[in-house]
N, C-alpha and C positions, 0 to 999 in steps of 0.2 A: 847504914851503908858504910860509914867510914871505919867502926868497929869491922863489919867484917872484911873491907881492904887492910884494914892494916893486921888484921889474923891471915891473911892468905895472899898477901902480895911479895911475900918471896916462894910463892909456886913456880915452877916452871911455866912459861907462857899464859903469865897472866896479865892482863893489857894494862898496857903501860899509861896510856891514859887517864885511866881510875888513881886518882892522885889524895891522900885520903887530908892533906890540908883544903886543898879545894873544895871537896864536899864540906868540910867542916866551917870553912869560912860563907860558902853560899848558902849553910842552914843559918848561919850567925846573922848574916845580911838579911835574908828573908825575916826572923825571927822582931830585929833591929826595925824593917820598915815593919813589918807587921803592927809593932807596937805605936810608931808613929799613925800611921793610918787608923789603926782604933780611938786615939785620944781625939783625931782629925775628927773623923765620924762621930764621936759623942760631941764635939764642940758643933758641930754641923748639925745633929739631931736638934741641940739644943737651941739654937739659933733660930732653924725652921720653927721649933715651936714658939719663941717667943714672937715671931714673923707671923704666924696664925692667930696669937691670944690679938694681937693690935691690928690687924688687917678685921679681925670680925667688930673689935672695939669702932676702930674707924666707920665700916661699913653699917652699923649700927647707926654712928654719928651723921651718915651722910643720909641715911635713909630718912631719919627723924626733923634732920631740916628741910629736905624735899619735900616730907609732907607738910610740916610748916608753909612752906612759900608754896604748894599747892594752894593749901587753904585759904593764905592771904590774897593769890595773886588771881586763885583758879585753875582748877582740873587743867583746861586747855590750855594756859595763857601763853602767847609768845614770849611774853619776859622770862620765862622759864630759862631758856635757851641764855639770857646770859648770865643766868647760874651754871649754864654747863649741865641742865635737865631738859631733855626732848620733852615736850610734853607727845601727852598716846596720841596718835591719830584716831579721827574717829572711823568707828568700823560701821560694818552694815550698809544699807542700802539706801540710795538716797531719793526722795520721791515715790510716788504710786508704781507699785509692780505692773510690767508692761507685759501684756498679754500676747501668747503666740499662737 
């Protein structure tokens, strides 16, 4: 666009607005963050991923001790709870089915 202002902006009645440094400094500026934003985003891609290998390493780790103090303490136990582990509720039905 700046190419063709500056080929045709001494036409008669052509708008004075179209200013061909402007265009050319607001591609420079776009071009400039463009390039900031990309390096951002690869540092960001790269982050997230490392965030994902140690949140599954973690979640791994925490899994493996829950079962641990399951097994020592008990599927159901209350001490669970001050590890920071609910134990399950139990489900099902409790007593002889009552009849309707």
């Amino acid at each position: 666009m700046a190419d063709g202002i500056k080929k045709h902006a001494a036409e008669e009645k052509f708008p004075a607005s179209l200013v061909e440094k402007e265009v050319r400094d607001a591609r420079t500026d776009l071009e400039e963050t463009r390039g900031v934003y990309e390096k951002l985003q690869a540092e960001a891609d790269q982050a997230y991923k490392t965030y994902i290998k140690l949140l599954a390493k973690d979640d791994a780790l925490v899994a493996a001790a829950q079962r641990m103090l399951q097994g020592f303490y008990g599927l159901r136990s209350v001490l669970l709870k001050d590890f920071g582990f609910t134990p399950p509720k139990p489900g099902g039905r409790k007593g002889p089915r009552k009849k309707e």
